[in-house]
N, C-alpha and C positions, 0 to 999 in steps of 0.2 A: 302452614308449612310449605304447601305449595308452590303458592305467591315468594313466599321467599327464596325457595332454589331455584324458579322463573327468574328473579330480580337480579341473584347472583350471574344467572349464568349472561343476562345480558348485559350487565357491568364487565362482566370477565369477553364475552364476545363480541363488542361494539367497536372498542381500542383496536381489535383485531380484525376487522373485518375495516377498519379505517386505514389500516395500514395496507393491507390488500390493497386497498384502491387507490395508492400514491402512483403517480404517473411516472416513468422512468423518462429522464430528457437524456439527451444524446447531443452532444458538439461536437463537430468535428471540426479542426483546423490544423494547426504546422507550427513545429516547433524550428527557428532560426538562430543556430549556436554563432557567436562571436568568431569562429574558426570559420565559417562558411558554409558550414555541413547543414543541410537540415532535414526534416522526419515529418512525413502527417502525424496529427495525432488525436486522438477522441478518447472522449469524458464521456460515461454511462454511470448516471446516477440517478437517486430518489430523491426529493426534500421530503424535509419536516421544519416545517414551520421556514426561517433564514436558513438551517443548517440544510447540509447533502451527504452522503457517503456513495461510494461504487467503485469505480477502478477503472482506470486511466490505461489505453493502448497504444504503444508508440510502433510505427509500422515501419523499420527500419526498410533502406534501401535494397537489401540483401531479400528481400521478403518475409524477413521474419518478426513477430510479432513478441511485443516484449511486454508484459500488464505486471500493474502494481494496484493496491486499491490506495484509495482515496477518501480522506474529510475536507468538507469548507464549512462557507457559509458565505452569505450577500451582505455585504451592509449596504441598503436602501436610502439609509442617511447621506454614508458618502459615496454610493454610488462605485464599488468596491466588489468585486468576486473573487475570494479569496479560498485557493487549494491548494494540497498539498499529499504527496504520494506517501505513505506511512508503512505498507507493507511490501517486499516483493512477493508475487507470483507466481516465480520461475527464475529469471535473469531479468533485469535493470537494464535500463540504456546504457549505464554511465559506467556500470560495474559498481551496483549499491549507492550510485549516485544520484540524488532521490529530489524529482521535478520540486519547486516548492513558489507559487507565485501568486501578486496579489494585481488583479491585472484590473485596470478603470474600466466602465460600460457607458456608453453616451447613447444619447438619443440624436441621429440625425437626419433630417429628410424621413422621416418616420421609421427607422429605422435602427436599430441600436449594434452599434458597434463595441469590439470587444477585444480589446489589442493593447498591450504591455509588453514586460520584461518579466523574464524569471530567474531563477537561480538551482545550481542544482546542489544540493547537500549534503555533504557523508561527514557523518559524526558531527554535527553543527558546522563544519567549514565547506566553501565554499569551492565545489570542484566543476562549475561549468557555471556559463551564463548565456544567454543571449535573449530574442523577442518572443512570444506565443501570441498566437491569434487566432483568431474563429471565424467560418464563415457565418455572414447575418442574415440567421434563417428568422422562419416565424417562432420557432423556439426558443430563442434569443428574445422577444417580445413577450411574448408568455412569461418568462422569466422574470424579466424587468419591467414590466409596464405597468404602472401606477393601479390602485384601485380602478373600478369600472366608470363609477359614478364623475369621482375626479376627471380622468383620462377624456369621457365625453365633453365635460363640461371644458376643457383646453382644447379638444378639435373644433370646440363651439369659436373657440377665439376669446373663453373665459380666462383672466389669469387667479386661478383659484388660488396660487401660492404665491409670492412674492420674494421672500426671503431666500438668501444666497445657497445654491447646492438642490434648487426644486425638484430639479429634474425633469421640469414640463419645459413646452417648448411651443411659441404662436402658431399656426395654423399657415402655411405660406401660402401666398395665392398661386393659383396654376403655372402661373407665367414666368415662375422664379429658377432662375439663374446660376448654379453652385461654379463661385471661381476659386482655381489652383493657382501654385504658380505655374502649371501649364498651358493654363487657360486664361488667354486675352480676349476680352468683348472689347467691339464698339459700340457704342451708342450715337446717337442724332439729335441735336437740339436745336430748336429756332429761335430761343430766347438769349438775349445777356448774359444771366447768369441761371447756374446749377444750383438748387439745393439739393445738400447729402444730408439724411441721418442715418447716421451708425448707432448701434446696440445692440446687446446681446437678447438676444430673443428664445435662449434656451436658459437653463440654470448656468447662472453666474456663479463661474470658477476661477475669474482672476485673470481673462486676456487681457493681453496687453498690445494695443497697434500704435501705429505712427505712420500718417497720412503724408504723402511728399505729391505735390500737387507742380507740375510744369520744373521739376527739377527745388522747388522748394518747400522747405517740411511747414505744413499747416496744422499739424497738429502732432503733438511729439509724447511718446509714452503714456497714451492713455488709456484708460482703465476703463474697460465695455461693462456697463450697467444694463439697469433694464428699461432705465428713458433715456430715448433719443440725442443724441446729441447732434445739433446742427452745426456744420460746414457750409458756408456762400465760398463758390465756384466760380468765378469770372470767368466767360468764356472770350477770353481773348484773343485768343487764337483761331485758327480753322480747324488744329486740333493739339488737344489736348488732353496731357497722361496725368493717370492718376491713378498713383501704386499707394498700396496698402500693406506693410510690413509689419508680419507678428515679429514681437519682441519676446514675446516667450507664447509656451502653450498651456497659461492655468494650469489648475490642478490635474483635467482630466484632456489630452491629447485630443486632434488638434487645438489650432487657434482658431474659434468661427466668430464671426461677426453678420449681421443681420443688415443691409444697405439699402434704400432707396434712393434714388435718382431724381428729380423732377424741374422740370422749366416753368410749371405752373400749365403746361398745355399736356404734356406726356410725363408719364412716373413709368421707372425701371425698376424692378426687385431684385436682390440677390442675393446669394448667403456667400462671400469668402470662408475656405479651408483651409488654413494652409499650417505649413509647419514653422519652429522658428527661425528668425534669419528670411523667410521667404518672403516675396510679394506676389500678390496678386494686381494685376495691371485691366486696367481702363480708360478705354480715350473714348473721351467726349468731343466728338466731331460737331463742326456749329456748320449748319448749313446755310 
């Protein structure tokens, strides 16, 4: 008889004492309304398992704090963190107009990024919109980062996954490069000709670029997989531009592509960023 109210009580206090020890995360980032207006704002919750609950702080400019709670959950699949404010607190930002957003997460430069659009809702219609985003702390990592086992074996330079939406990402060498369109490199080469390969080097989400090489397109709406695709580069010139325009940004924002450079004597790395409509620009100076 013993043994069995032992037994019960730690089936009744195992569950409970698992829940104790959920770690609460905390995001902080800023809400950017379509009017112009915008708010910090922070998520404090627990998981269980994909799902989260806790409540959402929005720090209006007046200094006053305005909290509702909060449900999600992650999809891992599509790489997806999805919340939404459920109850007020007190007073709403919106006046019961109620945050509700399903915002992408990417892995970049080791890092994961966390930036969308939301909507804000009273009675199912649509009383506000604009962007949410987060700073990319290690909690953001934590969050999203693959198993342990996996995760190591992709900074190994393993591609454990293959199939579209991985979410893993190659290992960049140190010497790697991230272009905007704010950012023009040059490069130096001694040889003839450049070989380029472009590819996506994180989970394939569907960019799409188009290469315009000395004012003419060498390659036109193509679709970033995970092998290589080569480009020969004439350097016929002394120098020579060589823009790279997303044509949209996949499923999950921006548009990145994965680059090297090489004359057979020197190789260049880099990852383009960029948004659609944009290029990122290169000149290959022939010395």
């Amino acid at each position: 008889m013993r043994y069995s109210v032992l037994l019960i009580l730690l089936i009744f206090l195992l569950p409970m004492r698992m829940l104790g020890q959920q770690k609460e995360c905390v995001l902080r980032g800023s809400l950017q309304m379509k009017g112009g207006e915008s708010s910090r704002y922070k998520l404090v919750f627990t998981m269980t398992g994909d799902n989260f609950k806790g409540y959402a702080i929005t720090y209006m400019q007046d200094g006053l704090e305005l909290r509702s709670s909060i449900k999600g959950s992650i999809d891992k699949a599509m790489h997806i963190f999805s919340f939404k404010e459920t109850v007020d607190l007190g007073v709403t930002m919106f006046e019961d107009c109620m945050v509700e957003a399903h915002v992408p997460y990417k892995l970049l430069n080791g890092h994961y990024s966390l930036r969308g659009s939301f909507k804000g809702k009273k009675n199912d219609l649509t009383c506000s919109e604009g962007t949410i985003s987060f700073e990319a702390t290690k909690e953001l990592n934590h969050l999203f980062e693959p198993p342990k086992m996996e995760h190591e074996a992709v900074a190994a330079g393993i591609d454990v996954k293959s199939k579209p939406g991985d979410g893993y990402e190659e290992k960049l060498p140190p010497n790697t490069l991230t272009l905007t369109a704010d950012v023009e490199k040059v490069y130096d080469f001694s040889a003839d000709t450049c070989r380029m390969d472009i590819w996506d080097s994180e989970y394939i989400d569907g960019d799409i670029v188009t290469l315009v090489y000395n004012g003419r397109v060498v390659l036109s709406d193509y679709t970033l997989v995970r092998k290589k695709k080569q480009v020969l580069l004439p350097l016929t010139e002394q120098v020579n531009i060589l823009t790279i325009i997303a044509e949209n940004e996949g499923k999950v924002p921006p548009n990145t592509s994965r680059i090297t450079l090489s004359d057979g004597k020197v190789k260049h790395n880099a990852v383009a960023s960029i948004n659609k409509g944009q290029g990122a620009v290169i000149i290959l100076r022939r010395k």
